[in-house]
N, C-alpha and C positions, 0 to 999 in steps of 0.2 A: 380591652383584651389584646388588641392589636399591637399596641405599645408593648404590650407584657413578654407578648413573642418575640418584637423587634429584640427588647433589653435579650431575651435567652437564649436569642440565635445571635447575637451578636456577641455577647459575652461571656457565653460557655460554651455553642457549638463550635461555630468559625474558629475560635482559640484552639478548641481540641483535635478541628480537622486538621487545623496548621500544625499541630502538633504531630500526627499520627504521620501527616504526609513527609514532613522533616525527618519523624522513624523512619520512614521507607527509605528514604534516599539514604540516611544516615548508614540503617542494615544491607543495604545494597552493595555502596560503596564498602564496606566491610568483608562484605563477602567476596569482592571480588577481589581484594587486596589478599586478604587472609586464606581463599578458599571453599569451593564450596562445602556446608555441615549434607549428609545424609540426605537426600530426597524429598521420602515422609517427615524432615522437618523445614527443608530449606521452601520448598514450594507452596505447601499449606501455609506457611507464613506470608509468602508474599500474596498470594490471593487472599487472606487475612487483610491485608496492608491495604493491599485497591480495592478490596467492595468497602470497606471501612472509610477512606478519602472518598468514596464513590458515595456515600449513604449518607457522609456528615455535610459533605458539600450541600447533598440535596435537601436536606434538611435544612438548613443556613438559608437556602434561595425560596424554598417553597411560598409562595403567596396564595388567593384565593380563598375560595370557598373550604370548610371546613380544613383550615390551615393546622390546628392544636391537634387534629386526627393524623394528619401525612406527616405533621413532624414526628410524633410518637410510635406513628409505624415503621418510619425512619430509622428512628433509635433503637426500637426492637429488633429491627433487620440486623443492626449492627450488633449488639448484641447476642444475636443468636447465631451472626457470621463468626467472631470471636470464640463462642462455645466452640460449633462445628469444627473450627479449625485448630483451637487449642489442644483438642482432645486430639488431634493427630498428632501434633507437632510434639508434644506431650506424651506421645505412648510411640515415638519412633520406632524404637528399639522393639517394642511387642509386633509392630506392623511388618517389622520385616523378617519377624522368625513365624510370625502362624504362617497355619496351613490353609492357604487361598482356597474357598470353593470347597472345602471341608468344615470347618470350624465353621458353626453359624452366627451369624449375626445376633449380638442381645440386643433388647429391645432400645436403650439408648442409642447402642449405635446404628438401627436402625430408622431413629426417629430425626437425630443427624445427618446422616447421609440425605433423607428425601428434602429435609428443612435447607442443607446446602442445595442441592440440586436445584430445590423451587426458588431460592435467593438468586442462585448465578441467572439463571430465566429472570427474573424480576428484573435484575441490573442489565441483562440482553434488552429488555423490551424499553427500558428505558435511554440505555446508550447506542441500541442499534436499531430497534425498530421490533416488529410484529413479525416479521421474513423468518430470521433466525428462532424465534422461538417454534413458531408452528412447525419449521423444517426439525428441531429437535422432538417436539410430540409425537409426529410423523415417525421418526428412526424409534423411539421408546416403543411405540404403540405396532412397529413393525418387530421390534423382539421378542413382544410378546406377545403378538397372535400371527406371526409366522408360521406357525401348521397349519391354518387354515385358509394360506394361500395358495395361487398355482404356481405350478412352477414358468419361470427358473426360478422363484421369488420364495418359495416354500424353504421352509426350513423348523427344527424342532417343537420350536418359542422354548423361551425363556421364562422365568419366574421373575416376579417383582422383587424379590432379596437378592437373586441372581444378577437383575441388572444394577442393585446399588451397592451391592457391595466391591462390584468389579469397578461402579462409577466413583463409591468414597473411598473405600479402603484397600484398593489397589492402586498398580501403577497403570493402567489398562484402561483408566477413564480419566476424570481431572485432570490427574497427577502424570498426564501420558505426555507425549514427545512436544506437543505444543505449549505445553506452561512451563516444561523445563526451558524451554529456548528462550521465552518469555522472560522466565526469570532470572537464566542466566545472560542472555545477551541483548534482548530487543531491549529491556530498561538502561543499562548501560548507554545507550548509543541513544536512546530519547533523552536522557538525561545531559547527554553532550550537545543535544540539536537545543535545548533550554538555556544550559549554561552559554551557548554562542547568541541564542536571539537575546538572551537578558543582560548581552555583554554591547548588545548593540549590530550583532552580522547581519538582521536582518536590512538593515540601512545601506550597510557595506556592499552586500553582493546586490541591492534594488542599483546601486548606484553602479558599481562595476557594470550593469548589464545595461543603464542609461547611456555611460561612456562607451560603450562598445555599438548600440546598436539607435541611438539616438538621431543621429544624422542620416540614417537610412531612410530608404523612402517607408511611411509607415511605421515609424521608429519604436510609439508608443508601445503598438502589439508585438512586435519585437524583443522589447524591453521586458511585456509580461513573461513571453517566452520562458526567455533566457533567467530570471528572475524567480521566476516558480519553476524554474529545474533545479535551481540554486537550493531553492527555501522547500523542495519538495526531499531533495534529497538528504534534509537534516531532518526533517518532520515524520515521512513517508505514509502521510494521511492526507490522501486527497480534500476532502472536504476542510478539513482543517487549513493544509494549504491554502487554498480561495478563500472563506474567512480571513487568512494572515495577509494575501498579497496583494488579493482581491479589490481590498478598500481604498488601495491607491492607484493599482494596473486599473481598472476598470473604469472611472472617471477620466481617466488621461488617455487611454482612448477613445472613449465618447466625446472628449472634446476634439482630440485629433482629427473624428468626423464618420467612424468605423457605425453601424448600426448598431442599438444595444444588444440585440441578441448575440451577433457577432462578439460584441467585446468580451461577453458571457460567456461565448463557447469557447474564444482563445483561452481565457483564465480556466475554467475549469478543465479543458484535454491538455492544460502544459501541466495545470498541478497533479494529474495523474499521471505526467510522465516521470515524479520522481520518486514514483515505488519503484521506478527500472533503470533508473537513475544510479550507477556508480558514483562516489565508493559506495556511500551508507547502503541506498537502496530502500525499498521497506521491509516491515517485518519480513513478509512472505520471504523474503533471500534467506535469513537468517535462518529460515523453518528448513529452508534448500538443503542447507548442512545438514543436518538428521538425516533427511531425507532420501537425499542424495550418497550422502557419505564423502562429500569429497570437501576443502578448504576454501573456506570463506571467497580467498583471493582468486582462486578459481572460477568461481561464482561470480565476481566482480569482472574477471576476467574476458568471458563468455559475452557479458551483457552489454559491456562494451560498444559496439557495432550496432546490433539492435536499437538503443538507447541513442544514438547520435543519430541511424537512421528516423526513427521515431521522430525527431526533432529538427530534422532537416523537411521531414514533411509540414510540421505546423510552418513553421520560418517561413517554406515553399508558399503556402496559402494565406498565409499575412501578406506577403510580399505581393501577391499577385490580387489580390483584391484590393490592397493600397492602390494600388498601378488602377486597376478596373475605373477606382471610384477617383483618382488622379490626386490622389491624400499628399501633401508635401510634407516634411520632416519638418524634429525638431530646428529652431535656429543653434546655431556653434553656440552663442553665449549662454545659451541655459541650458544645455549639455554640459554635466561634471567633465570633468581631464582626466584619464585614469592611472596617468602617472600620478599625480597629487594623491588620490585616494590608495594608491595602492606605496604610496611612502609613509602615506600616517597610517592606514593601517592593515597592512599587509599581514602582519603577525598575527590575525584571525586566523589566514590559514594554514597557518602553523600546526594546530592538531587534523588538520585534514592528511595535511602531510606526514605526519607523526604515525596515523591509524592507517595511510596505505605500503606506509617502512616497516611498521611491525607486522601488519598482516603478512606482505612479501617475505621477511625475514620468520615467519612460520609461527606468533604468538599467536595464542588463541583468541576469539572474538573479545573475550571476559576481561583477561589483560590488556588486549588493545584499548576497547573502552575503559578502563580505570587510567591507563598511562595519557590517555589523549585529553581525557579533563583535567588531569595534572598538568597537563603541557601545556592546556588553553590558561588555566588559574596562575602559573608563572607568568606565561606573556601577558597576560593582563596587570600583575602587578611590576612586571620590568618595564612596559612602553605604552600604557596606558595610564596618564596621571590620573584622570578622570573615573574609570571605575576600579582606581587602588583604593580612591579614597571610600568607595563605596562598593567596595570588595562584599563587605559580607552581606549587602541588598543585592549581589548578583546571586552572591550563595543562597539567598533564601529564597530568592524568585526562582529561580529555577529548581530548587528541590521541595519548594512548595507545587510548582508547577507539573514536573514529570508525573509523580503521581496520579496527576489530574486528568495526564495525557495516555496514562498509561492504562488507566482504568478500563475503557471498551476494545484495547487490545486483549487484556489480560482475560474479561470476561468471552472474548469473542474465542482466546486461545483453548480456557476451561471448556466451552461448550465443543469445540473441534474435538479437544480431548475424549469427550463423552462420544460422540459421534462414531470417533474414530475407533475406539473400544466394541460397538455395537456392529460396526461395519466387518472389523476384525473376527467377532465373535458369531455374526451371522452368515458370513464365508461372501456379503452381498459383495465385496470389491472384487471378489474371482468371478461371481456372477455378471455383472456389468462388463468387464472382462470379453466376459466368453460373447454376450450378448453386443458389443461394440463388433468384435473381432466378425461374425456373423451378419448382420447387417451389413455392414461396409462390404463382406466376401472379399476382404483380404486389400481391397484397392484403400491406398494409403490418405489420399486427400478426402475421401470418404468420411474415414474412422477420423481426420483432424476436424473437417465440418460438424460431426457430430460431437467431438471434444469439444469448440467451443461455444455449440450451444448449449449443452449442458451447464456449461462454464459461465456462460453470459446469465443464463437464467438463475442456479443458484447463486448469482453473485448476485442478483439485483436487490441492490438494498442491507449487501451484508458486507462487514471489512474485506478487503483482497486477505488479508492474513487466515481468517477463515474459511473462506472458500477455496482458498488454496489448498490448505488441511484436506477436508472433503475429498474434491477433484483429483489431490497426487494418491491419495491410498483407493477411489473410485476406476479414474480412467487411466493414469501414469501405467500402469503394467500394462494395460493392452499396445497402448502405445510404442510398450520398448519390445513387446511380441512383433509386433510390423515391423521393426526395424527401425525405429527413431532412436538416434541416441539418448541415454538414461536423463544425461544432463536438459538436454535440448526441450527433450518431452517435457521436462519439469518445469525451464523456462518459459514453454511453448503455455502450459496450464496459467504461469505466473502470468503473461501476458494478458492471457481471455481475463481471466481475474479481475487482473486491474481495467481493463477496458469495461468492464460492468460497472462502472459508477460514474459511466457517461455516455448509457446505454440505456434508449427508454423502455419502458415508463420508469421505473426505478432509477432512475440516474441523480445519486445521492449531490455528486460533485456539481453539476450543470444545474439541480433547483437552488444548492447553496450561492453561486454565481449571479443565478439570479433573482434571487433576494437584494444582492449588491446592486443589482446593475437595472430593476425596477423594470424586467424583462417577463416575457410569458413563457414560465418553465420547461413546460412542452414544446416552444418553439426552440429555445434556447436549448434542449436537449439534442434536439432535432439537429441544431447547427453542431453542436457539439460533437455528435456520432460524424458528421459529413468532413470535418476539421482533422479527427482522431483515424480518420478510417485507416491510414498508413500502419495505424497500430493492430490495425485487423489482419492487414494481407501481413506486413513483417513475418508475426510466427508461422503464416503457412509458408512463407518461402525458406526460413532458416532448419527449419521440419526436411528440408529437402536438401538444401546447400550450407553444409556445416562450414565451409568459407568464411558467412556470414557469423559464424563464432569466434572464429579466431582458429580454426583449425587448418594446417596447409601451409604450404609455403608461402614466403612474405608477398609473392607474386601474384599468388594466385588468390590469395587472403585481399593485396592492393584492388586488383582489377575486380575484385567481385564486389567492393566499397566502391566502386569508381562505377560500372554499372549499375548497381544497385539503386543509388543514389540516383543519377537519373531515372530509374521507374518508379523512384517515391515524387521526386519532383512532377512525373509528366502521372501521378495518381493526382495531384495536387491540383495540376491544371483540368485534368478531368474532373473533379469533386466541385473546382472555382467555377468551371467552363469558360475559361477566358485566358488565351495568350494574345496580345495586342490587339487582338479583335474577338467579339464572342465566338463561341465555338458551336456550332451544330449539334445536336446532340449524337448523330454519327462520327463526327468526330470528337466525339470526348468517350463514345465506347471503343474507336481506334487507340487514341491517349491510355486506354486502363488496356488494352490488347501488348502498346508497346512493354506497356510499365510492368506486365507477367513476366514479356520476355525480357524483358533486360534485370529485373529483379532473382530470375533463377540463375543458377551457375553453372556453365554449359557454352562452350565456345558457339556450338549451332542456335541455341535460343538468343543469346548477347549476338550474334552475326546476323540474326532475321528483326533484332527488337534496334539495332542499331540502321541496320538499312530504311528498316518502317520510321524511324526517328528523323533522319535525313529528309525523307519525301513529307513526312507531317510538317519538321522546321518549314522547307521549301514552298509547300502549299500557302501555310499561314502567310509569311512573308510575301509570297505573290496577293493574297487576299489584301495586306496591310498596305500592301506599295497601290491597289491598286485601288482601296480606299482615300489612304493619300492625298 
């Protein structure tokens, strides 16, 4: 019997997922070249496309018990995803001349709509977990027995056809702001992070970041750094990043001499530093645009600062626990040169270059990503002899690939969609709102503490792209009522976001790390939050000092990176507790006192966080000399 499966999943499913996957990339690229077609056709197709790669895969892999059952429910999944969605894509033109919330649903398309809604949930619980699903029963089950709440919570309720037809056959669930960005921009740009690892970048930027930080003391954790910002900002999935960089950053600091927990939490809080990571970024930037309203580059623009502080903090506490534990660097001869590496093959980053001239010169996301895979597919076949001759095993890796990748985005975006319909519909974003605004009584740092705990909790366990959704239509307007920039706010959300998948107990990134690193999950998280924490304070400080955006003159924009950067370094020595001799724990709560003040932007804060700086150096130094 076992045989029989092997021959059917190897010989008809496998073939038909690489098939369906190769349509996706195939329709993708078409669309963006040509155009996008109508909505109700273009988006039902692609969520067609990825629960379908998502259902054949799993079918292909399933082993175990009762194996001939999970294939065949597999296959009916897909199947009745195909239906669901044909029938939209298929009656475009009808869906966008009825009369919404008039015209009632027949019973097919009634039995469609609940059959997709209970599939995208199936494919949630299998690509993200149990979090996201219950958090959607939860909003369903709040539409429709919302009269018989209290307030502020009360509201009409809704009918069970009322909420599915706004969630299948409108724009106002699925088919809402998060699966169009999905489909028009986040594939595009996964599909170039593919095309570059199956060309071979992932070697390229591990080594650029061996040449650069190799000889340093502590060189190895250095190298993951720099390495998983590289591979985080093509990818923009934490967990996935650790899987990809993970499997060679993290032995090569265990033998450099770093503990494994440690080597665990460096790999996992750098690979979450490249959802915030310019250019690419992760999804979540991309959702920014809608969101927001304003241009990609902008977007990229803002993160800037943030993103390099974020990263001067890890560097800060690699460096200073190398030093602690008295780690020596790599030796010169087995450090790459980085001129050598960047003469053969520097034209990788060519479409990095390409994607941030078009976005500056004003194309849209859609066009940038179709023009920057053209440009990598050129330089590949001009100055690469080695993958021209195997050109179209890069084409097929990677457009087998993205699908792959793109699947628990796509499903995370659909259920936001839904979410975000119900939140709209139940007026609960104005309510949270009012009830943020109210608590806090108007004090600013308040209503941000309570932003990112909300932030941190439903993120545990769920993608940053979807908790984002949530969070910018939940808490984002109370936000810009206090007075936070629109922009800011939304960054400030995207940060909490991303720092929840290295946030325990949920810390999806830090248990993937350590799996690698044959670490104890929970400690490994534990270090992981302690490593990340710079990513915590960052958004309450840029919440207050738009400086740290990029806003202001070159001066005062300079000097607020130039201080700032000191209170993530002396947050670092606080979190490490160790500047050439341990630290007191009184003085590592001075250490986090300077790091407030010289972190905000304010001549008076920077003139009391730089005085307190000078007598902390002076002290230490008196304690080292007279250790000595």
């Amino acid at each position: 019997m076992d045989e029989a499966l092997d021959r059917v999943a190897r010989l008809f499913i496998l073939p038909f997922g690489v098939v369906v996957a190769l349509g996706m990339s195939a329709y993708q690229l078409w669309v963006a070249y040509f155009g996008t077609p109508q909505s109700m056709f273009h988006y039902p197709v692609h969520v067609m496309f990825a629960l379908c790669v998502l259902f054949l895969y799993s079918a292909h892999q399933v082993q175990g018990s009762h194996r001939a059952l999970r294939m065949a429910i597999d296959l009916v999944l897909v199947g009745i995803t195909v239906w669901a969605t044909a029938y939209l894509f298929m009656n475009a033109d009808y869906l966008a001349n009825r009369f919404m919330y008039v015209e009632p649903l027949s019973p097919i398309e009634m039995f469609l709509g609940i059959a997709l809604m209970g599939i995208i949930l199936e494919a949630a619980r299998r690509t993200i977990g149990w979090v996201l699903v219950w958090l959607t029963l939860a909003f369903i089950a709040f539409a429709l027995f919302g009269n018989y709440l209290p307030e502020p919570f009360y509201h009409r309720g809704f009918s069970v056809e009322r909420i599915v037809e706004q969630s299948y056959m409108t724009p106002d669930g699925i088919w809402n702001v998060p699966i169009a960005v999905t489909a028009n921009f986040i594939f595009l740009f996964v599909l170039l992070g593919a095309f570059l690892l199956s060309s071979g970048a992932g070697s390229f930027f591990t080594d650029i970041a061996r040449s650069l930080t190799g000889r340093l003391t502590g060189g190895p954790a250095k190298t993951a750094v720099v390495a998983s910002g590289f591979m985080g900002m093509l990818s923009g999935s934490s967990p996935a990043n650790v899987v990809t960089t993970g499997s060679f950053t993290i032995p090569a600091m265990r033998k450099a001499g770093y503990d494994k927990n440690f080597a665990a939490g460096v790999e996992a809080v750098a690979s979450s530093g490249g959802q915030i990571t310019p250019p690419i970024m992760g999804s979540a930037a991309f959702l920014m645009i809608e969101f927001v309203g304003v241009p990609y580059f902008e977007i990229m623009s803002v993160a800037i600062i943030p993103a390099l502080l974020f990263f001067i903090g890890i560097l800060a506490m690699t460096d200073l626990e190398a030093r602690r534990l008295k780690l020596s660097s790599e030796t010169a001869d087995t450090v790459p040169r980085l001129w050598p590496i960047l003469r053969e093959r520097a034209y990788l980053l060519g479409p990095i270059v390409v994607m941030v001239w078009l976005l500056m010169e004003g194309y849209t996301p859609t066009s940038t990503g179709f023009y920057s895979i053209v440009s990598l597919l050129v330089l590949l076949v001009i100055f690469d002899p080695v993958n021209r001759r195997r050109i179209f095993n890069v084409l097929g890796e990677a457009m087998i690939q993205a699908p792959r990748i793109i699947g628990p985005v796509t499903v995370a975006s659909a259920i936001g969609g839904v979410l975000a319909g119900i939140i709209l519909m139940t007026g609960l974003g104005i309510k949270m709102s009012e009830i943020i605004l109210d608590v806090s009584n108007g004090i600013l740092i308040v209503a941000l503490l309570l932003t990112m705990l909300v932030a941190v909790v439903l993120g545990m366990g769920m993608p940053t792209a979807s908790a984002y959704i949530i969070l910018a239509i939940l808490l984002a307007p109370g936000l810009e009522q206090m007075g936070v920039p629109l922009i800011a706010a939304h960054l400030f959300i995207v940060f909490c976001a991303a720092k929840s998948s290295i946030t325990p107990p949920v810390a999806v990134s830090s248990y993937a790390a350590a799996a690698i690193a044959g670490s104890d999950p929970w400690r490994t998280s534990r270090v992981a939050f302690k490593l990340g924490i710079s990513g915590v304070i960052i958004p309450f400080v840029f919440g207050y000092s738009p400086e740290l955006l990029g806003y202001g003159t070159w001066y005062a924009v300079t000097w607020a990176v130039m201080t700032a950067s000191c209170g993530v370094i002396m947050v670092s020595v606080a979190a490490i507790g160790w500047l050439h001799v341990p630290l007191f724990w009184y003085e590592r709560v001075v250490a986090v006192a300077i790091a407030l003040l010289l972190m905000v932007s304010d001549w008076r804060t920077d003139l009391a966080g730089l005085t307190m700086l000078c007598i902390f150096a002076g002290l230490v130094w008196f304690r080292k000399s007279r250790k000595t």
